[in-house]
C-alpha positions as CSV (number, residue, x, y, z in Angstrom):
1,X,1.4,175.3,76.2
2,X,5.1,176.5,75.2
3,X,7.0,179.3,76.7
4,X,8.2,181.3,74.1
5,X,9.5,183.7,76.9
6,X,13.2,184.5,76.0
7,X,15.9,184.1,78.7
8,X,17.3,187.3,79.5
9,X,21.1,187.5,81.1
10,X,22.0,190.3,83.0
11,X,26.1,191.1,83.2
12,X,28.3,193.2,84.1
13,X,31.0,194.9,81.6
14,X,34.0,197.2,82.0
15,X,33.4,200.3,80.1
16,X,35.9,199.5,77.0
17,X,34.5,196.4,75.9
18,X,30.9,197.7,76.4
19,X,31.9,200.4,73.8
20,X,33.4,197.9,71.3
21,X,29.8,195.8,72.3
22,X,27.5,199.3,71.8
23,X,29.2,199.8,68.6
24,X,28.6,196.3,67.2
25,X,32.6,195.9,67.0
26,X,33.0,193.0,68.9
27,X,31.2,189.6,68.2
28,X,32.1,187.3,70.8
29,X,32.3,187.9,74.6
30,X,35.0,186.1,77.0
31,X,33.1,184.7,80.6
32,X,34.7,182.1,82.7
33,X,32.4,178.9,83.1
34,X,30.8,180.3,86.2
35,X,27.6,177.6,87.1
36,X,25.3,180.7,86.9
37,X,26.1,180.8,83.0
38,X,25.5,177.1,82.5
39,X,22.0,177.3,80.7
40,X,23.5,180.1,78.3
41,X,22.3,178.9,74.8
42,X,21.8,180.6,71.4
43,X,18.6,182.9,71.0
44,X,19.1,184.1,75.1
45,X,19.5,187.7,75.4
46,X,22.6,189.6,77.2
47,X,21.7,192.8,78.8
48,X,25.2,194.0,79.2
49,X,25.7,197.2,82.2
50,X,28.4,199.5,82.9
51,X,28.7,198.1,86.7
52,X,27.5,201.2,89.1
53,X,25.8,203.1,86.1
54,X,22.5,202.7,84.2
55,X,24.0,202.0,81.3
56,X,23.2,199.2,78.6
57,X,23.1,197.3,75.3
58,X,21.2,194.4,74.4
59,X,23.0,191.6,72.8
60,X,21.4,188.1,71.4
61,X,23.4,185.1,71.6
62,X,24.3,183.3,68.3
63,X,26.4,180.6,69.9
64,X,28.1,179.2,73.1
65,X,31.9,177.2,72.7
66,X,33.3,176.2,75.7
67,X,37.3,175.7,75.6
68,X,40.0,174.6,78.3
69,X,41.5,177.4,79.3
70,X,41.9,181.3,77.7
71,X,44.7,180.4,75.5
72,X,42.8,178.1,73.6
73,X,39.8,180.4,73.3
74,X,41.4,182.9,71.7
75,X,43.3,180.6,69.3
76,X,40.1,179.1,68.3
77,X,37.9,182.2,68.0
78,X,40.2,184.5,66.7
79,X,41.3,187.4,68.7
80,X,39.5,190.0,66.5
81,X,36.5,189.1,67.4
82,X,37.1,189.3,70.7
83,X,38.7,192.9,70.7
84,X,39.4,194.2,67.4
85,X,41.2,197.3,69.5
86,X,44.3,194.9,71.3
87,X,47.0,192.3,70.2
88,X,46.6,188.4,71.1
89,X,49.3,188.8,73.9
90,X,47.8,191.9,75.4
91,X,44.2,190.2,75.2
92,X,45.2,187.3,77.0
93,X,46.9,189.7,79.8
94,X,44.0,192.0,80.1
95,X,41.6,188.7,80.5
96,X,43.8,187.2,83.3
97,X,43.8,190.6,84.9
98,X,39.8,190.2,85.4
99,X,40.0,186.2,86.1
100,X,43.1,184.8,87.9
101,X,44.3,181.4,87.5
102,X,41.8,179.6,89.8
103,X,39.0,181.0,87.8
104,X,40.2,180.2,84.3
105,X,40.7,176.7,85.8
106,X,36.7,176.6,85.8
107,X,36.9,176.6,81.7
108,X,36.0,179.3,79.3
109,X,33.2,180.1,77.2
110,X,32.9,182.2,73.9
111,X,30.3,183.6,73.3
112,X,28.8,184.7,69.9
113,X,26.4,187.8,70.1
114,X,25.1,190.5,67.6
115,X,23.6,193.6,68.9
116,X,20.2,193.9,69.0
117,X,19.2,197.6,68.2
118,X,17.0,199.2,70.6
């Protein structure tokens, strides 16, 4: 017998990328390679929440890249599909505000998702 059960993730976003998420604007997501996020493959769900609200969106995962560092990431994915909304340089400052050096040290992941409609 299979388990055709799919993987639900449940994480945390600030308000302005859940927006850019809800609105289907932005197509890959920016997580540090925490342990937790390890098994993260395409066809696992992303229940994205407003942290402290009941808010969500559903996302499915398309694909998971892992690269060296943020730099790289956004070099490699293209920083319009990260936030359509904000500039390469300020990107890479607002990341580094949520994930200081010793995190981004762990690696980073992009991750591909498209919204699945409720």
């Amino acid at each position: 017998m299979t388990d055709t059960t799919t993987r639900v993730h449940e994480l945390n976003l600030f308000r302005r990328y859940f927006d850019l998420v809800a609105a289907g604007r932005k197509s890959i997501e920016v997580r540090v390679r925490y342990p937790h996020l390890e098994d993260l493959a395409a066809g696992h769900l992303i229940r994205f929440r407003i942290k402290g609200t009941e808010e969500t969106c559903e996302v499915r995962v398309t694909r998971v890249a892992e690269y060296p560092d943020f730099e790289a990431l956004l070099d490699g994915e293209g920083p319009a599909n990260i936030n359509p909304t904000s500039s390469r340089e300020q990107q890479l400052t607002n990341i580094r505000t949520i994930y200081p050096p010793e995190k981004e040290a762990l690696g980073a992941l992009a991750i591909g998702i498209e919204l699945v409609e409720p």
